[in-house]
C-alpha positions as CSV (number, residue, x, y, z in Angstrom):
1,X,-13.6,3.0,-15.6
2,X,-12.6,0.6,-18.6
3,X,-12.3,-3.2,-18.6
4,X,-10.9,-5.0,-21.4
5,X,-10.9,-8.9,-21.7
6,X,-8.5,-11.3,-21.0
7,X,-6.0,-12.8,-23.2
8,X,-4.1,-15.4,-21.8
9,X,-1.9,-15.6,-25.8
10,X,-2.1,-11.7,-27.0
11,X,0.8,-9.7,-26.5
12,X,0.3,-5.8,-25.1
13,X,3.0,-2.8,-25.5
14,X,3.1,-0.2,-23.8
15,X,5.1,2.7,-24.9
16,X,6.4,5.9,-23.4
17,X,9.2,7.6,-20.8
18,X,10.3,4.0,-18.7
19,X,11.1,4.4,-15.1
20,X,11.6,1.6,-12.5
21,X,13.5,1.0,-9.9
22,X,16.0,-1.9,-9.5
23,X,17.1,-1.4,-6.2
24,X,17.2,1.1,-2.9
25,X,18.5,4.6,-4.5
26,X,19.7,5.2,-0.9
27,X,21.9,1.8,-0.7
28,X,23.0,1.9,-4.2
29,X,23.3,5.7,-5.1
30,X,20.3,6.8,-8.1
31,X,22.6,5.7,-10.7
32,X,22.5,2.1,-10.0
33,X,18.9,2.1,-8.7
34,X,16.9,4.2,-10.8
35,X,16.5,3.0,-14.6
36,X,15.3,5.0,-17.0
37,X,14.6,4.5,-20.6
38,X,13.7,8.2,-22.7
39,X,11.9,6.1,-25.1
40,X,11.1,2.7,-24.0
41,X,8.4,-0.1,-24.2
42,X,7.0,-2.6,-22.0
43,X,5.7,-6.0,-24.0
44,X,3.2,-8.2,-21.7
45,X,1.3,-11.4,-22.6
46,X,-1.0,-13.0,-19.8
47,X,-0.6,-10.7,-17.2
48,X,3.2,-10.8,-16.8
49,X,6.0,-8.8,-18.8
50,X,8.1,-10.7,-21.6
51,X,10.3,-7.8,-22.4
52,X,11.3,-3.9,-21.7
53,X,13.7,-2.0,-23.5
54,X,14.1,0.8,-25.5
55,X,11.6,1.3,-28.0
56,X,14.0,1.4,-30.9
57,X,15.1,-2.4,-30.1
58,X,11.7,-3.9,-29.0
59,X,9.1,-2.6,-32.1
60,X,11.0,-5.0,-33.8
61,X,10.6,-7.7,-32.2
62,X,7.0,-7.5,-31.8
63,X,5.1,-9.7,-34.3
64,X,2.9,-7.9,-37.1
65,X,-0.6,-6.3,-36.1
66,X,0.1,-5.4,-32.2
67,X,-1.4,-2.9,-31.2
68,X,1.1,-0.4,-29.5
69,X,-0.7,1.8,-26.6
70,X,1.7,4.8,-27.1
71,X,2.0,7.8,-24.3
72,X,4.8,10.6,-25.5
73,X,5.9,12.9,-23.4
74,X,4.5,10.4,-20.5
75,X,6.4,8.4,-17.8
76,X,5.7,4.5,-17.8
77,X,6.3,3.3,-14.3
78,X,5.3,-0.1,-12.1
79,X,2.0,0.4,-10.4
80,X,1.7,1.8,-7.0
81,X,1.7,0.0,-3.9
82,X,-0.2,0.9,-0.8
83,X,0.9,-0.7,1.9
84,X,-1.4,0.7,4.2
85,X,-5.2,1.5,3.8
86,X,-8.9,1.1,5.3
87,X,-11.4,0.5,2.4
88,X,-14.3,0.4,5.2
89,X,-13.1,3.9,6.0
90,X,-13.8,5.3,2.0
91,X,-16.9,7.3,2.6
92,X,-15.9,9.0,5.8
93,X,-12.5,10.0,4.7
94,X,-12.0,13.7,6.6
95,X,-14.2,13.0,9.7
96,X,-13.4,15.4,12.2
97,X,-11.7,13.9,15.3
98,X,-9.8,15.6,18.2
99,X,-7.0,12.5,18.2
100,X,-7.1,8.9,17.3
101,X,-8.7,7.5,19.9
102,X,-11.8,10.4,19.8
103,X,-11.8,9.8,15.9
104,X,-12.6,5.9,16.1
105,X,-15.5,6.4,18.8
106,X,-16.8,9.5,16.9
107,X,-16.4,8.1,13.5
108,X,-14.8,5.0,12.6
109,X,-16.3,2.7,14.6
110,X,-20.0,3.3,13.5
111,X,-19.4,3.4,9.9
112,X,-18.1,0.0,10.0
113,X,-20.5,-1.7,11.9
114,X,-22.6,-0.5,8.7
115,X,-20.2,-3.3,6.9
116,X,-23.2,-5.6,8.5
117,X,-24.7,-5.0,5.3
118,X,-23.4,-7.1,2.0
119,X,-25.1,-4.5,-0.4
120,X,-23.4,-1.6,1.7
121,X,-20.0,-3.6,1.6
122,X,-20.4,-4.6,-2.2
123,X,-21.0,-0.8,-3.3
124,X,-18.2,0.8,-1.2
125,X,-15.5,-2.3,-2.1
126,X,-16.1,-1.2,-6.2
127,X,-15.9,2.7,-5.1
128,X,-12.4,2.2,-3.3
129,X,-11.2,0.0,-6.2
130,X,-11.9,2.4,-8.3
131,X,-10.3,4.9,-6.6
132,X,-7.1,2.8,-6.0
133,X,-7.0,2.7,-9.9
134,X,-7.9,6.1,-10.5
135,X,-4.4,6.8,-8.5
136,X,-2.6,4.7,-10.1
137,X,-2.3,1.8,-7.3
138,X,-2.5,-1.3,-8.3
139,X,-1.2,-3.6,-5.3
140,X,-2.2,-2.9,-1.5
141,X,-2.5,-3.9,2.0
142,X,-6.1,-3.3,3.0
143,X,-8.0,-3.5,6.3
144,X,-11.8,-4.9,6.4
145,X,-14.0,-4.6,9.1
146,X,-15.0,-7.0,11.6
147,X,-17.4,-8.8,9.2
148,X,-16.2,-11.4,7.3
149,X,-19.0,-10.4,4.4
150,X,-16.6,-7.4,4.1
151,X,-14.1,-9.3,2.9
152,X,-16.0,-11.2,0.5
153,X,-17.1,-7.9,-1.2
154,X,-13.4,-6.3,-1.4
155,X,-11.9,-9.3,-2.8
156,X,-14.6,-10.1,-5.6
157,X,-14.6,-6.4,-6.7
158,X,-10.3,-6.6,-6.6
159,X,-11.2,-9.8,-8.6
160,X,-13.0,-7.6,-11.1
161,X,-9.9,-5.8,-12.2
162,X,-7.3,-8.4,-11.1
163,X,-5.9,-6.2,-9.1
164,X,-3.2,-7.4,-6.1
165,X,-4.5,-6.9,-2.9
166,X,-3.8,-8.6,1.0
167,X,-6.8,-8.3,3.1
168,X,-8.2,-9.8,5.5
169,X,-11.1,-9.4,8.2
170,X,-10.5,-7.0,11.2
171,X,-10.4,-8.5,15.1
172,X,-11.8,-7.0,18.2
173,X,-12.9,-8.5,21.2
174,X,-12.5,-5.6,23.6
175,X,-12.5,-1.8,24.1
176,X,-14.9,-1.5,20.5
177,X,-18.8,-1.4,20.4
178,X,-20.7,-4.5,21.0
179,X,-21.7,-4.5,17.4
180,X,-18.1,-4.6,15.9
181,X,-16.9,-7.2,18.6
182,X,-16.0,-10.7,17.9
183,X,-13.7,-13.1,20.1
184,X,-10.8,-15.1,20.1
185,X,-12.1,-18.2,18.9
186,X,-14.9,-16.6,16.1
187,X,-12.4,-14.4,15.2
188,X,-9.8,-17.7,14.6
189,X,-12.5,-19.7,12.9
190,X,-13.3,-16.6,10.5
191,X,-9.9,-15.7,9.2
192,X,-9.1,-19.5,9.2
193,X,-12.2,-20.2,6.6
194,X,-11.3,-16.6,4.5
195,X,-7.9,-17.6,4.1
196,X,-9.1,-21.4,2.9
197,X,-11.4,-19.5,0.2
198,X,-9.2,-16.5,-0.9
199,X,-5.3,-16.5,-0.2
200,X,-3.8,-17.7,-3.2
201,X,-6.6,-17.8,-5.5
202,X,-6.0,-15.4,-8.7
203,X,-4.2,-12.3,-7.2
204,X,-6.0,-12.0,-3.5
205,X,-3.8,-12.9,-0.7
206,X,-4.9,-12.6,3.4
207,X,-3.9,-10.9,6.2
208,X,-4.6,-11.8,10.0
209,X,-6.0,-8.4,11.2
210,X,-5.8,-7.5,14.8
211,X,-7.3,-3.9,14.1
212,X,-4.3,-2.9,17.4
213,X,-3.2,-4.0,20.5
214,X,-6.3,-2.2,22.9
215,X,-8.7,-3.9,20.6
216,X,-7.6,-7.2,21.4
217,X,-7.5,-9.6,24.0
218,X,-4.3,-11.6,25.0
219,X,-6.3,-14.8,24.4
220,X,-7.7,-13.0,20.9
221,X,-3.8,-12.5,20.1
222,X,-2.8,-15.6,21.0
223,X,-5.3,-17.3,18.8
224,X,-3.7,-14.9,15.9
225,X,-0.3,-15.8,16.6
226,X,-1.7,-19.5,16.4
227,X,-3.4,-19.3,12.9
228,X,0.2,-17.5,11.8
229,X,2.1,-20.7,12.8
230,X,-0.7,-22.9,10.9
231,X,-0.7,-20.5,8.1
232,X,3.1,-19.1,7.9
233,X,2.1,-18.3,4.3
234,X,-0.2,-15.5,5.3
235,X,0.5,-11.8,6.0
236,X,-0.2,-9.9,9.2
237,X,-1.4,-6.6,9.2
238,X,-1.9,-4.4,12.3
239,X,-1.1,-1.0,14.0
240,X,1.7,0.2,16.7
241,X,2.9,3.3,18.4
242,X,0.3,5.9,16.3
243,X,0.1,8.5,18.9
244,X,1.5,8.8,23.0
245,X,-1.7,8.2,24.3
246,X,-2.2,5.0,22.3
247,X,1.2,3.5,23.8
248,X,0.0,4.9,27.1
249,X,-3.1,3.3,27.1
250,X,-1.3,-0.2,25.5
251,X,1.1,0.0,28.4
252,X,-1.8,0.1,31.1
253,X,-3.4,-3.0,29.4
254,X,-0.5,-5.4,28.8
255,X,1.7,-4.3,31.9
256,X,4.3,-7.5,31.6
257,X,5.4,-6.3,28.2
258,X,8.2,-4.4,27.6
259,X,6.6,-1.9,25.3
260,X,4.0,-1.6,22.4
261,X,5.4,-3.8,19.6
262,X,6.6,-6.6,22.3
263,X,3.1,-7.1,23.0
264,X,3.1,-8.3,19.4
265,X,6.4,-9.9,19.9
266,X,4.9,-12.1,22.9
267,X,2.0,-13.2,20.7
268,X,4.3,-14.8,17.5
269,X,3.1,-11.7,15.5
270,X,6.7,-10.0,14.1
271,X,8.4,-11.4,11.4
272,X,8.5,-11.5,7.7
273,X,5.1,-10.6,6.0
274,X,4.3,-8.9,9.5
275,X,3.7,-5.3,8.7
276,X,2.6,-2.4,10.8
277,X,1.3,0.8,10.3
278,X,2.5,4.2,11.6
279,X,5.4,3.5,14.1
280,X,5.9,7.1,14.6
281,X,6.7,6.2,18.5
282,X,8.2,3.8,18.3
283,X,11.8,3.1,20.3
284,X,15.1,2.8,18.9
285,X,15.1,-1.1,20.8
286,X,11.7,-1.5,18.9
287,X,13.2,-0.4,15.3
288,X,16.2,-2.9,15.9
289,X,14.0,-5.5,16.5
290,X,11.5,-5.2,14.1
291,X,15.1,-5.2,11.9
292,X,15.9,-8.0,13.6
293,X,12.3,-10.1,12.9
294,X,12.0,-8.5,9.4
295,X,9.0,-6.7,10.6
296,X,7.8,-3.6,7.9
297,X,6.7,-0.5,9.0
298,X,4.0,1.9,6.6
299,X,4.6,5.1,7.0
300,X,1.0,7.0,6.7
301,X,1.8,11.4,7.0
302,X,-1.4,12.6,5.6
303,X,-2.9,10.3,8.4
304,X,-0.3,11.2,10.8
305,X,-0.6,14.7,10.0
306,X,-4.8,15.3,9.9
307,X,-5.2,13.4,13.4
308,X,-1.6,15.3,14.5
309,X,-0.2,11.9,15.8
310,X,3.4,13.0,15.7
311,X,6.2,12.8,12.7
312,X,6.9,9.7,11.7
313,X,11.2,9.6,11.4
314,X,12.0,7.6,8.3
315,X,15.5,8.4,8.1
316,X,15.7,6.6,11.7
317,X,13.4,3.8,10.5
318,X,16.0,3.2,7.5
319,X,19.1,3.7,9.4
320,X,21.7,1.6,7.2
321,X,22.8,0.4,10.6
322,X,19.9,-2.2,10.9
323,X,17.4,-0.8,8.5
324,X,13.7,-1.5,9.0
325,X,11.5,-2.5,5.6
326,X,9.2,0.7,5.2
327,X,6.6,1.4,2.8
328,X,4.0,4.3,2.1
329,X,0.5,4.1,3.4
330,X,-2.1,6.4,2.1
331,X,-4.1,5.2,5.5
332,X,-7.8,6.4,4.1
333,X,-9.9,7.2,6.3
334,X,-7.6,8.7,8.2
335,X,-5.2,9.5,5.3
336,X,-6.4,12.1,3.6
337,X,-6.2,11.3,-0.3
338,X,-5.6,7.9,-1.8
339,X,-2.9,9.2,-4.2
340,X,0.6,8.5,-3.0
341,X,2.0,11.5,-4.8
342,X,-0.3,13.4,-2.6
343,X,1.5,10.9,0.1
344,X,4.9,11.8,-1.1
345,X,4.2,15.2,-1.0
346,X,3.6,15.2,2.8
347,X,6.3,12.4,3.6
348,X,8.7,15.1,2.4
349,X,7.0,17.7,4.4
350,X,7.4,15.7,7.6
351,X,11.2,14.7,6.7
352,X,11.9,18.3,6.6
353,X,10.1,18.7,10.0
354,X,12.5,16.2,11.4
355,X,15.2,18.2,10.3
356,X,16.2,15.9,6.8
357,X,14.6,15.8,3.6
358,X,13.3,13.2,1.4
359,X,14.9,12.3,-1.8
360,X,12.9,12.2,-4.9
361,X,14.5,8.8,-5.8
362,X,13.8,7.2,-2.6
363,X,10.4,8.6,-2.6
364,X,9.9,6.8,-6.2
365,X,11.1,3.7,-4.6
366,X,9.1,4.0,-1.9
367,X,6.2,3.8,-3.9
368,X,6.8,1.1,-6.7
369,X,9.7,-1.8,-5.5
370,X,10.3,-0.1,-1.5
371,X,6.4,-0.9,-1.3
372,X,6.7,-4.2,-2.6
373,X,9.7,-5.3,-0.8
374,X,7.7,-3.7,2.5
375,X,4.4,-6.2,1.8
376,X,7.3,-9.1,0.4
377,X,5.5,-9.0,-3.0
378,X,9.0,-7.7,-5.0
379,X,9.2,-11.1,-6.4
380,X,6.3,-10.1,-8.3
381,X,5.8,-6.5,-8.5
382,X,7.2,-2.9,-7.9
383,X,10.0,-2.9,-11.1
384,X,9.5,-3.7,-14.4
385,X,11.4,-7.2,-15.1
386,X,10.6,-10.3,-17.4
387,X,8.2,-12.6,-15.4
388,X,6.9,-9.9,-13.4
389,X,3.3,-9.1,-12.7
390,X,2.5,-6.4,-15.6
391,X,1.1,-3.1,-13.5
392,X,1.9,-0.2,-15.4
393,X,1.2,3.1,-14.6
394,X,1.4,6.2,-17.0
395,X,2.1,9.4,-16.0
396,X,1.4,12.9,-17.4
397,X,3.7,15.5,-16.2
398,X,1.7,17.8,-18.0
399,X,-1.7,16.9,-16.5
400,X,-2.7,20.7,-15.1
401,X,-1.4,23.9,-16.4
402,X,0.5,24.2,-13.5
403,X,2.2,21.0,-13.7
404,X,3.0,21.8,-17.4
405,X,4.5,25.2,-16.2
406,X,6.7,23.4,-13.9
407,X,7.8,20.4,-15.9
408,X,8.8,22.5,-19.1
409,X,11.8,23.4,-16.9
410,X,12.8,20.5,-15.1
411,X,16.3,19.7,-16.1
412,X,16.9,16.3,-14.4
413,X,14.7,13.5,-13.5
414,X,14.8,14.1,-10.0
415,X,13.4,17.4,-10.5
416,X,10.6,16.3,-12.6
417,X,9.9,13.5,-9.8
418,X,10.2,16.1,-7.4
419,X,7.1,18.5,-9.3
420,X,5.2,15.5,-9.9
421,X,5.3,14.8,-5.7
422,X,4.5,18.1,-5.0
423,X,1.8,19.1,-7.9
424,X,0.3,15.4,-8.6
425,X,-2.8,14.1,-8.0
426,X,-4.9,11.7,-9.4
427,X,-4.7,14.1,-12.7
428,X,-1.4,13.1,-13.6
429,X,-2.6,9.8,-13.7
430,X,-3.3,9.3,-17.7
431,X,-3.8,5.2,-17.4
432,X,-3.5,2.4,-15.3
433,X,-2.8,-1.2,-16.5
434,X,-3.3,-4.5,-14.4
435,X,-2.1,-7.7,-15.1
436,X,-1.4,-6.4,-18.8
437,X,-5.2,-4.6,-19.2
438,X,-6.2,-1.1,-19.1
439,X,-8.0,-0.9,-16.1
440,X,-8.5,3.0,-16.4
441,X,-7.9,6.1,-18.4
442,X,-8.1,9.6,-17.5
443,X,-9.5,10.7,-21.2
């Protein structure tokens, strides 16, 4: 891991294979969606980009004596986004559990009650940053634990690297051991004080957390539904519909709802910035409406597929008819590798399960501007645009032998993307850049 300094005046090129996204490759066909510039160059100063184009027209422009960071052969692409991931759940990724519900009382819950400790939560927020970087994410949507201390630690190691992330502390008052629980109105008075010290200050922004539904109280809901009328500048980050026996078990504890995300619903939870992970049972009346409230869904399949929750159906979730916001989620603990290649890989997987298939230009935008638009952060992030936030990403399609193999024969760009899903890893990640510094290189 490599920090450089600031420079709020010094401009920073990047060079090498551009590709970004403009818009949905599934709404507006690749060719209007998908840019991509053989030779191009990204030009940052203070964290956001002043120019991309090709190289030919930009190394001219630049004054005398910058530095160009060059990467032939490599693609340059926006940063990752994550919009769905546990860092308290980092050192027990793989835990064996028979389902969900096994897998939080066997393993989950007691490794973040360990989040008790600041010097535990300090060491494991700089290990999953690190990670995050070393996979080439540089934006996601992260849940704490129940401990507000955990919070402080993610945020001030994010802060380290400047890296965009919205987090916020975890709430349980039920159906949880004693030491994880916390109540409506602690859990209020928390969240309210986190957001007063972090959302808005550099690039950390805060979530209201209700781990899910069982967890939860009605009066611990409607206290969050509360704090997200005081604060309608804050995200809310939760879970719905993960497995049958979950929405069983929600059904038997909120029996005046009309399903799963209506308990939500009830509560003042949906709407823009509202985004929920998994989804994968969730009703064709529940997709409409979260279409209808702007509520985002994260699709997590290496989660979905190591606790065997079900197959999540993203071309139902983006029906054109009333399409729902989606994004990827590498879910870790659950999730089984915090690379969202890794997560593209099995997203295509579970498509063909469902009978479709995933293209390889959706699946880019999935990952860069589809993950931003998911978290609303593609004001800021996910393409490459004057003004925007500079998270870069390089690419090395010839990272193993294998990969190299493969690539030296791809003939279009979908191709290539579609090797890289299938093949990548945190290898192909050469270099990450945040806010305009190299956060980390592979070499």
């Amino acid at each position: 891991m490599r920090e450089t300094a600031p420079n709020e005046t010094s401009l920073t090129a990047i060079r090498g294979d551009l590709l970004y996204c403009v818009d949905d490759p599934a709404r507006a066909g690749t060719e209007r969606a998908l840019v991509h510039v053989p030779d191009g160059l990204v030009v940052t100063r203070g964290g956001r980009i002043v120019a991309v184009g090709p190289a030919a027209e930009r190394l001219g422009e630049l004054p005398a004596g910058v530095e160009v960071a060059h990467y032939p052969g490599c693609l340059v692409v926006p940063g990752f986004v994550d919009a769905h991931v546990h860092y308290v759940q980092t050192a027990m990724i793989g835990a064996y559990g028979a389902d969900l519900l096994d897998w939080l009382e066997r393993s989950t819950f007691p490794a973040e009650a360990a989040f008790a400790d600041p010097a535990h939560a300090g060491r494991i927020a700089a290990a999953f940053v690190a990670e995050l970087l070393r996979n080439g994410t540089t934006s996601a949507l992260v849940f704490c634990s129940t401990h507000p201390g955990s919070v402080d630690a993610l945020f001030t190691a994010a802060a380290r690297h400047d890296v965009r992330l919205i987090a916020g502390k975890t709430w349980m008052d039920r159906n949880a051991p004693e030491a994880l629980l916390d109540s409506a109105q602690g859990a209020y008075d928390e969240s309210r004080a986190l957001i007063e010290r972090w959302h808005g200050k550099g690039r950390a922004l805060y979530a209201i957390t209700p781990r899910f539904a069982p967890t939860s109280s009605p009066a611990q809901l409607d206290a969050a539904g509360a704090l997200r009328r005081e604060r309608p500048d804050v995200w809310v980050h939760s879970h719905v519909s993960e497995t049958a026996r979950e929405v069983e078990w929600v059904a038997s504890l909120f029996p005046g709802r009309a399903g799963y995300l209506d308990v939500y619903d009830h509560h003042g939870l949906l709407g823009a910035r509202t985004v929920l992970a998994h989804g994968v049972h969730l009703t064709e009346p529940e997709l409409a409406r979260c279409h209808a409230t702007g509520t985002a869904l994260a699709h997590c399949p290496t989660s979905n597929l190591f606790l065997g929750s079900g197959l999540f159906d993203l071309a139902a979730a983006c029906d054109p008819a009333r399409p729902v916001r989606v994004g990827l989620g590498t879910d870790v603990g659950a999730g089984t590798s915090f690379s969202l290649l890794r997560t593209l890989d099995e997203a295509g997987k579970v498509a063909r399960l469902n009978g479709g298939r995933l293209d390889p230009a959706f699946g880019f935008y999935l990952a860069t501007l589809g993950g931003a638009r998911a978290l609303g952060l593609d004001d800021r992030v996910g393409t490459f645009a004057e003004g925007y936030e500079a998270d870069v990403v390089v690419l090395d399609p010839r990272a193993t032998p294998l990969l190299a193999l493969r690539t030296e024969r791809a003939d279009a760009l979908k191709d290539l993307l579609s090797a890289l899903f299938t093949l990548g890893d945190d290898r192909v990640v050469r270099a990450t850049w945040v806010a305009g510094r190299l956060a980390h290189e592979r070499f």
